[in-house]
Phi, psi and omega in degrees: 000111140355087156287135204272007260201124162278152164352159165279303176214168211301354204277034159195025153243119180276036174278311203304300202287314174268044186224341158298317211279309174338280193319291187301012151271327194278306230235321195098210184267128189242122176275159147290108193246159171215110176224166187254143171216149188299137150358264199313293195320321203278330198276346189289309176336278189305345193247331190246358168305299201073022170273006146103292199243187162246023166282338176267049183211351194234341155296298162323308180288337169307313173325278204334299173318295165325311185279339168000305201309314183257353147308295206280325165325287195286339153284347171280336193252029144327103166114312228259320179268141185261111174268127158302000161225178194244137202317308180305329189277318203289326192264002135340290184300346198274320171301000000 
């Protein structure tokens, strides 16, 4: 008879090991999180992410969260860099 009993540890299933070794190429190093978040925020979330679950949806917003740093950089210096060329020459150029 066959034993139903997973692996003692994950380092000899190999599912585990590609489904690891995907991620973390994809990804870097990935923690696990368990968090509580309200009904509505989440489902307003997921509707305007369009990441399908709500692991893409808390990755995105994590992005988002995370670039804040160079959003706020790049509005300070609004006014302040001088462009050699002019908006008219640039969308010129698109054509």
């Amino acid at each position: 008879m066959m034993s139903s009993r997973a692996p003692k540890t994950r380092d000899v299933n190999p599912v585990y090991d590609q489904y690891r070794c995907w991620y973390c190429h994809q990804h870097g190093q990935a923690r696990k999180i368990t968090v509580e978040v309200d009904e509505n925020l989440l489902r307003r979330a997921q509707k305007q992410a369009r990441e399908g679950g709500v692991t893409g949806t808390v990755r995105r917003g994590l992005q988002i969260l995370a670039a804040t740093d160079a959003y706020e950089k790049l509005a300070r210096l609004r006014g302040k860099v001088k462009f050699s060329t002019t908006l008219t020459t640039m969308r010129n150029d698109r054509r």
